[in-house]
Each structure stands twice: as C-alpha cells, then as structure tokens.
C-alpha positions in Angstrom: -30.3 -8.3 -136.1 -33.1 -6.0 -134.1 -32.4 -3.1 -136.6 -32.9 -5.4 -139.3 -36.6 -6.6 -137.7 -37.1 -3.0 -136.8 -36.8 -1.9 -140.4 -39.2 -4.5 -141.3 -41.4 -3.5 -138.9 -41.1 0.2 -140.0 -41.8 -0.8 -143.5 -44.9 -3.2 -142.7 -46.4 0.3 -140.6 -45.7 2.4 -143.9 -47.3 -0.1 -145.9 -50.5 -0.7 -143.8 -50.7 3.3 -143.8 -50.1 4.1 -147.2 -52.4 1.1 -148.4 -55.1 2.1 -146.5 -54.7 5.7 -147.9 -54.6 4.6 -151.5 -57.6 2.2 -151.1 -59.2 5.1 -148.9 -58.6 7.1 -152.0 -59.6 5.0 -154.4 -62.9 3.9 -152.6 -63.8 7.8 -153.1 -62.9 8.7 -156.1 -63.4 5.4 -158.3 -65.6 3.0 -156.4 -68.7 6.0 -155.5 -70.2 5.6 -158.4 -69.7 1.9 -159.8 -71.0 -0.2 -156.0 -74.1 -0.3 -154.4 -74.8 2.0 -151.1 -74.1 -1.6 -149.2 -71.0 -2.6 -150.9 -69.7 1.3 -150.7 -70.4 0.6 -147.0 -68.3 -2.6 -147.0 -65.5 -0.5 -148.8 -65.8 2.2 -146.2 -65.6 -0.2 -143.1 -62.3 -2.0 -144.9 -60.8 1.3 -144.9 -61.7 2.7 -141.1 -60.5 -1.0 -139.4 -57.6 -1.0 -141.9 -56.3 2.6 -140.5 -57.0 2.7 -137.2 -55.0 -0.7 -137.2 -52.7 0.7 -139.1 -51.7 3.5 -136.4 -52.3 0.2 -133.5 -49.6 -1.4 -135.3 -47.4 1.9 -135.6 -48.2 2.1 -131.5 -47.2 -1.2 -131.3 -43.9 -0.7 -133.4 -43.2 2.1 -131.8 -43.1 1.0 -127.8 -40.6 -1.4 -128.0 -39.5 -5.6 -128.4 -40.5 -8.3 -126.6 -42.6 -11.7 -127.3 -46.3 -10.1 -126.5 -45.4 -7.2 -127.9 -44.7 -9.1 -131.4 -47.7 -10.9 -131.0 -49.5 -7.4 -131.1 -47.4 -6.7 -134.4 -48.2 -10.3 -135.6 -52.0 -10.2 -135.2 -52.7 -6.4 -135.9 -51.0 -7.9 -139.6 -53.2 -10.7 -139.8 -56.2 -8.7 -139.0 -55.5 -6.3 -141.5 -55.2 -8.6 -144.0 -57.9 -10.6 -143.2 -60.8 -8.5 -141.9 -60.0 -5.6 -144.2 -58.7 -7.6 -147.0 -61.5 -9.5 -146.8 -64.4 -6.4 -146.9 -62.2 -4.8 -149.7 -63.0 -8.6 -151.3 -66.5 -8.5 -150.6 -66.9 -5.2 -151.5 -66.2 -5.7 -155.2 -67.9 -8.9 -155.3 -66.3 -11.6 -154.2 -68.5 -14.7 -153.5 -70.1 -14.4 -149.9 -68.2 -17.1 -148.7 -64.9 -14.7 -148.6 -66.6 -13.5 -145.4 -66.2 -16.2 -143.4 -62.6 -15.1 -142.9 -64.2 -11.7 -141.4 -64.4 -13.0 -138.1 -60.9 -14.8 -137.9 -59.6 -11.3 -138.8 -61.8 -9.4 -136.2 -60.3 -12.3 -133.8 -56.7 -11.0 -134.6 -57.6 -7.3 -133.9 -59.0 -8.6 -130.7 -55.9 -10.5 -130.2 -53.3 -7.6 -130.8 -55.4 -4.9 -129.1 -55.2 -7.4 -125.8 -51.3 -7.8 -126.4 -50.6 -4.3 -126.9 -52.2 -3.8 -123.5 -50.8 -6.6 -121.6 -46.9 -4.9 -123.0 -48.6 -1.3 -122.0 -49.3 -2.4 -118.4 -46.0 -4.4 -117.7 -44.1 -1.2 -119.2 -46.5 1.3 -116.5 -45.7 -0.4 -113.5 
C-alpha cells in the first residue's frame, strides 16, 4: 500500500512539472503575441508559482510519510490548481470573478510551505 501512494505521489510531481513546462512553453511561443502585456503577465506568474510549487511538492514527496507531511503534498496540489489554475484562467479571459479563488490557492501554498517546515524541523532534531 505506501508504494502504491508513493507512485501516485511520483506521478502527481511529474505532472505538476511537466504541466508547468508545457504551459511555460506554450505561454512563449503561442500566447506572446495574441494577450495583452497584463494578461501575458498573469500567464507568466501562473507558470513561476506553478513550478516553484511544483519542485515544493517534489521536496515534499521526496522527504518522506507522515500526516503533516501529506498535508504539505495535499495543499501544494490544491494551490497549484487553484492559484495557478486560476491565473492561467484569467489570463485567457475568464470572467474576473475566477479570481476570487486566487487567494484560497495562495492560502494552500501558505499552508504546505508551513507543513513542509513543521515535517523538516521534527526530522532535524
């Protein structure tokens, strides 16, 4: 059973860094020219949380098990999905009301960076 929820947890930290890749990618090389300078920024900001989240949730994966530790893997998820997701919405034009799920996703990122810590700490003493 934990190799099984490793594996998962493996493939959700090749997903969030391959995503954020392609969408990197595509932001470049499709999206320059079609958006605006502020909803290129938007695009550009979804990308940089989405990786650097990305590698917190591959830290994350990568230190271990335990309950605070999933909580890291649980939020850094969420976050993703809902602050990046959220830009990347935003960005193409979604209706400004997609942003008020921003926050809940910048919560999350709080959330995991604070459990990833807590499991760091306990793990240093």
């Amino acid at each position: 059973m934990r190799q099984l929820v490793r594996t998962y947890d493996g493939l959700l930290v090749g997903f969030a860094g391959a995503s954020a890749v392609l969408l990197g990618a595509f932001g470049a090389h499709a999206l320059r020219n079609v958006l605006d300078a502020a909803h290129y920024e938007l695009w550009h900001t979804a990308v940089e949380y989405h990786f650097w989240h990305a590698l917190a949730l591959a830290i994350a994966v990568g230190v271990g098990q335990g309950k605070t530790l999933r909580a890291a893997v649980v939020a850094f998820v969420i976050g993703i999905v809902l602050f990046s997701g959220s830009l990347y919405a935003l960005a193409l034009g979604a209706p400004r009301w997609t942003g008020i799920v921003t926050p809940v996703g910048g919560l999350a990122f709080v959330i995991g960076w604070i459990a990833l810590g807590l499991t760091l700490h306990r793990r240093c003493r």
